[in-house]
N, C-alpha and C positions, 0 to 999 in steps of 0.2 A: 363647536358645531360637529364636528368627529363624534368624538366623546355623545352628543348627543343624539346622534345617528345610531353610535353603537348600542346605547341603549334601548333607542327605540326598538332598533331591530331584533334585540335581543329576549322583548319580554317574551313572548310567545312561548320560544325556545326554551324558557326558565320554566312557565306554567305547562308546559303540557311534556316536556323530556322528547320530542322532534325533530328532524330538522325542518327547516324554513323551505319554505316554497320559493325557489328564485324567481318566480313569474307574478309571485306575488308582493315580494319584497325586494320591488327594483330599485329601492331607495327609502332614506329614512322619511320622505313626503310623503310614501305609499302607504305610509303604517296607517289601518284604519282611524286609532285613538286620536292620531293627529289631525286627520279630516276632522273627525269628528269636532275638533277643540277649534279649527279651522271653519268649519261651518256655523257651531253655534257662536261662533266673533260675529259671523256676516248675519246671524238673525239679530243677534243684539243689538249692533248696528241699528237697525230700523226699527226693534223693541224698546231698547231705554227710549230716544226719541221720542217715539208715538206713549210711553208711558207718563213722559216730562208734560206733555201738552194734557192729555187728557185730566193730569192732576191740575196744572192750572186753568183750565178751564171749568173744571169743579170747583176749586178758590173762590172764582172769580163770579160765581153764580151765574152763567152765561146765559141759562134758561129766561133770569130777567134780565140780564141788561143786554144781550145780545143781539145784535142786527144786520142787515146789510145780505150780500146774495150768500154768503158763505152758513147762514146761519141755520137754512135745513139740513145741511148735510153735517154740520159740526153736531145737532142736534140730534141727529141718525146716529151718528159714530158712536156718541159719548156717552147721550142721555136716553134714547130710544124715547118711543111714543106710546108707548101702553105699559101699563102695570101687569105683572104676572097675572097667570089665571091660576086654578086649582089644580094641582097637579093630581094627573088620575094614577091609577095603577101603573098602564104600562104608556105612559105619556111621550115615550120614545116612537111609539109607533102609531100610524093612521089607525083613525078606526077602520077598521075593516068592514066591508059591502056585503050584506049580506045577500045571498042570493034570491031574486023573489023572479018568480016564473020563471025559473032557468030549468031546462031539462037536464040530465043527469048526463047524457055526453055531451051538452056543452061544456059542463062543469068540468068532466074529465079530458077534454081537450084543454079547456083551460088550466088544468094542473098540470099535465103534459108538453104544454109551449110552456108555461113555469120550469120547468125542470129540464125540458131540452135546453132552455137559453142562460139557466146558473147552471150547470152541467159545460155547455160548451162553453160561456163567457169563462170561467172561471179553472178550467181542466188547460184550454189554451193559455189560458195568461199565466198558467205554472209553469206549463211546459215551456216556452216562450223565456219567463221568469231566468229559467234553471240555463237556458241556452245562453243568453244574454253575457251571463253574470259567470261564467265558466269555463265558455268554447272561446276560441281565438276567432280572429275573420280575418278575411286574407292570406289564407297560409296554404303555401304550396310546396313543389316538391325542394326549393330549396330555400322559400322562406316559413320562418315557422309560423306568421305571424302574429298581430296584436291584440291583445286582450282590449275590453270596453271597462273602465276604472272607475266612473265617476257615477257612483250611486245616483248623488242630487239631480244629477240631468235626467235622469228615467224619473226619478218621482218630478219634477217639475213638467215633463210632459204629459205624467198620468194625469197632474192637477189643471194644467191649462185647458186640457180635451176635456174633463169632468167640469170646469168650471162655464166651460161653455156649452155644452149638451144641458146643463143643469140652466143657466141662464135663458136659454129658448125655452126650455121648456116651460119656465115662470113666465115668461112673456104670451108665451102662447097658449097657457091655461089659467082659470083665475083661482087664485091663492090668496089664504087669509093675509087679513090686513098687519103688516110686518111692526113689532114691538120692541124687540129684543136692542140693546145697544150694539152698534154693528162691533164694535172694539173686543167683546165678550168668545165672538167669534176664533177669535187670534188666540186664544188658549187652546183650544180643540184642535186648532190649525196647526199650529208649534207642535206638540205632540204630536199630530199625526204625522208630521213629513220624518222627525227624529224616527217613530216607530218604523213606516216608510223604508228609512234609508236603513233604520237598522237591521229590516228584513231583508234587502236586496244585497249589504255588506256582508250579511253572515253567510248567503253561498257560496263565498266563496275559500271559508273556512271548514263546513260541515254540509253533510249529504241533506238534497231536498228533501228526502222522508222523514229525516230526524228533522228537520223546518216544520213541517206538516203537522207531527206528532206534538211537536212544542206548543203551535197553535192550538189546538187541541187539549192543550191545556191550561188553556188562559185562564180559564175560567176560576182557577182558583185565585191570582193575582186583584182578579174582575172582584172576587167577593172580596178582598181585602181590601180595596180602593172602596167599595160599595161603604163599609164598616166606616171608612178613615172620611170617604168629600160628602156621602149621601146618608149616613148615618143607617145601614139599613142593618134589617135582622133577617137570621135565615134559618130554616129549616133541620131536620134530623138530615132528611135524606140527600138535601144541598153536599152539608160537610163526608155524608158516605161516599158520594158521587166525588169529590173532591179528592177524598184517600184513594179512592181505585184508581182515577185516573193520574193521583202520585206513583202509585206503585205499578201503573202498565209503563209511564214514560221511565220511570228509574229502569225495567227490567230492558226497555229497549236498549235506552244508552251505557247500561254498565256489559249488555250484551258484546259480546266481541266474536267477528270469523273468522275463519284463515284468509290469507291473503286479500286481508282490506288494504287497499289501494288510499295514496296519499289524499286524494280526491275525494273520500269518503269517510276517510277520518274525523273525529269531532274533538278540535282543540278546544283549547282554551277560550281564544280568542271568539271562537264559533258559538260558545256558550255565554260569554261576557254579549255579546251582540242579542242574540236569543233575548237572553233577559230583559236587554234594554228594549226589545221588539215588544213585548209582552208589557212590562210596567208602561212604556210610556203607550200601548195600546188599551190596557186598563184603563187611565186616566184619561183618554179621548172618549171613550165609552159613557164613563161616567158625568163625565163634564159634558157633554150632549145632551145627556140624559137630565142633565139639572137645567138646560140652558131648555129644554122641551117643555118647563112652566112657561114660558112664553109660548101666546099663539101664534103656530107657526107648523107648515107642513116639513116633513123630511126633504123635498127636491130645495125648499124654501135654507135645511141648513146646510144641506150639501151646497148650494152657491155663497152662504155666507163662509164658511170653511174652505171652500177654494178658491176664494178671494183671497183669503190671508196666503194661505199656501203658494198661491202665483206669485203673490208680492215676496214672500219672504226666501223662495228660491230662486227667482229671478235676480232678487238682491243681490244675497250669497253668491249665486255664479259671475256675475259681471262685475264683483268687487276681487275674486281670486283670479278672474280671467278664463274661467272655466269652460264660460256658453261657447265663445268663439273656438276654441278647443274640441270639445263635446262636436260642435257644428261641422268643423275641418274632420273628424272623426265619421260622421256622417257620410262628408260627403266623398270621402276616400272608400267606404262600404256600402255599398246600396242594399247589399243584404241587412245588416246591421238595424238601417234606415225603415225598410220594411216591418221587420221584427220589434222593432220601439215605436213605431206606428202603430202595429197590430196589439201591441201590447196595453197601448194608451187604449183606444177602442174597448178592447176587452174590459178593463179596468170601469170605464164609463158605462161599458152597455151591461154590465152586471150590477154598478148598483142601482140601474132603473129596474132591471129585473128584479133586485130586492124588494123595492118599494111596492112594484104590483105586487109581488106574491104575498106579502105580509099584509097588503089591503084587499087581495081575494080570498087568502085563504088561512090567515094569522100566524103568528109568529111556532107555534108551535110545526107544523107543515113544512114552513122554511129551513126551521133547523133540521130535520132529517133529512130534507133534499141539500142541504150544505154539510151535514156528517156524511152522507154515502160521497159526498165531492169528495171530502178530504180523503175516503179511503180511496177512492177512484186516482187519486191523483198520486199518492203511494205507490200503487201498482202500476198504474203509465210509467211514470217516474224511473222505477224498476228493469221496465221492457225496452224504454229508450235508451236510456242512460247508463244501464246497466249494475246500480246498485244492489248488493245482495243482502238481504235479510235474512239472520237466523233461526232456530227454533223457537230461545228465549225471546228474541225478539217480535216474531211475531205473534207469539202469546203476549207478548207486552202491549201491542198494539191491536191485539182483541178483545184485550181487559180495557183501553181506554176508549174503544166505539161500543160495545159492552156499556161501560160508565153512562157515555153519551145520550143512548137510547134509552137506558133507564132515568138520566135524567129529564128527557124530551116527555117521558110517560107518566112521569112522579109529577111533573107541572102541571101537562091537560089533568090531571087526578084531580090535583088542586084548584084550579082554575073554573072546574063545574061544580067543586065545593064549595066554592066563594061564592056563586051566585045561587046557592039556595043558603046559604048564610040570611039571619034574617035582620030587617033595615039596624044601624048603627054599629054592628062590629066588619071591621074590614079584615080582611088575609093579609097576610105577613108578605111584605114586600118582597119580591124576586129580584133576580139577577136579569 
């Protein structure tokens, strides 16, 4: 156990030439790699399981011999109640409302509450984010105090608040008739909470901006996952937009200033997380996006997706002992409590804000009210927190908002060209 303590501890220090953060590396428990192997035991847990049953109930052809009260809901789970539809273009998203007798400052108030409320939902739950996952709580003039450790509790609170914001709102508006096998859902869901935790674990190895900037460039990972589960093709100006925004993140992060602070530093570890942020946020995108042949609204898979997610971190915490931990944590900080509160909210009330904006005013619009976020939240980021950016650096991060916006304006190009396309040839599928 030593022995394996001391390696733990030790890779870090091996991959990046460092030393170790003692606040981070209060033992060989703390080492992220090991939660990590620790958490996905407790998803597995309740994944072989639910996988065991599902294949014999497929065996077993349950659809006919099945009976008795258990059988709508085995039927839900397993087999769903409708067959796929056509999958359109951009089947991910509502169709969008077009506007009919609207005045033009309705319209511009309406993009305006759009854009105040992902501006503020999403500006706050970075800042929040960065607090959370970096600051100590409780520390005074003679204690220093306690750091907040346990990523899975903040993503289990984002998902319990989002599952239930999303749950009223299917109750309380009417939504097409649900197809989809409920079990199908728990793919999208796994990924997300791993991506999830891997974004909230890498603060505390690398500065929020280099976080922001890595987002920022998903999109290349996005077209590789597109190529590998969706089979899709892409464009010239896809793969340019793809190289610029390699070469603004490379100029950021090989960027280096004087007197960067251990807190700002971007190890190894910070980067091995990053990664897993991005691939396993890839494959939730895409897998959504296949699961969207079924009819079915987006509030409709947000509550199927954090169904699984409640399930599967609830799990994981009360199998390591963690919630009650997490909970005694709480209620030692009320600050703390505040701030994980404010942060679940946030979390919820931006992805409604998504939904309307992309069904008033299409997905093209959204994206550049969510690019001006990310650079917004950069510079907060900066004012608060006091991270400094370079010269290369910030030329790195205007080549990849630069990227952004030309690819937001190469799409609508596209997009008005497809529909004067004439009937039988389609455009080439997007990202």
């Amino acid at each position: 156990r030593f022995c394996l303590s001391l390696v733990l501890a030790s890779l870090p220090t091996m991959a990046t030439g460092e030393e170790i953060v003692p606040a981070l590396q209060d033992s060989w428990g703390d080492f992220w790699l090991f939660r990590f192997f620790v958490n996905a035991a407790g998803y597995a847990s309740i994944v072989v399981p639910g996988f065991l049953l599902i294949q014999y109930f497929k065996r077993r052809n349950y659809l006919e011999t099945g009976r008795g009260i258990c059988f709508p809901v085995i039927k839900s789970c397993v087999f769903g109640s409708e067959v796929k539809s056509v999958h359109q273009d951009d089947g991910s998203l509502p169709l969008r409302a077009e506007p009919t007798e609207s005045s033009t400052a309705r319209q511009v108030f309406k993009l305006l509450f759009c854009a105040a409320g992902l501006q503020a939902s999403y500006l706050t739950w970075g800042v929040l984010q960065e607090r959370v996952m970096t600051r100590t709580y409780g520390a005074t003039e003679t204690d220093p105090g306690e750091k907040f450790k346990d990523s899975q509790f903040l993503v289990f609170m984002n998902r319990i608040l989002a599952f239930t914001v999303a749950g009223l709102y299917c109750a309380l508006t009417k939504q097409p008739r649900h197809g989809a096998p409920m079990y199908k859902y728990s793919f999208a869901s796994l990924s997300n909470i791993l991506s999830s935790w891997c974004q909230y674990e890498a603060l505390k190895y690398i500065s929020f901006p280099t976080q922001v900037l890595a987002k920022a460039s998903k999109v290349i990972p996005v077209m590789m996952m597109g190529k590998l589960v969706s089979r899709k093709s892409y464009e010239y100006w896809e793969y340019l937009t793809a190289a610029l925004i390699s070469v603004g993140v490379s100029m950021f992060l090989l960027s280096s200033g004087p007197n960067r602070t251990v807190s700002t530093v971007t190890t190894f570890s910070g980067i091995v997380l990053l990664a897993g942020y991005i691939i396993f946020d890839s494959f939730t995108s895409n897998w959504q996006d296949a699961l969207f042949t079924y009819k079915m609204s987006p509030v409709q898979m947000m509550f199927g997706v954090n169904v699984f997610s409640c399930l599967f971190t609830v799990g994981s915490l009360l199998e390591q002992g963690a919630l009650l931990e997490s909970l005694r944590f709480m209620a030692r900080h009320s600050e703390f409590t505040a701030h994980a509160v404010l942060l679940s909210v946030c979390s919820a009330c931006g992805q409604l804000f998504i939904f309307y904006t992309i069904n008033q005013f299409g997905a093209a619009v959204f994206t550049i009210i969510m690019t001006l976020r990310q650079a917004f939240a950069i510079l907060l980021s900066c004012l608060i927190y006091g991270h400094t950016v370079t010269v290369v650096g910030g030329l790195g991060i205007a080549v990849v908002f630069m990227a952004l916006f030309l690819r937001v304006y190469a799409r609508s190009r596209m997009k008005k060209r497809s529909k004067k396309l004439p009937p039988g040839e389609t455009p080439v599928q997007k990202v």
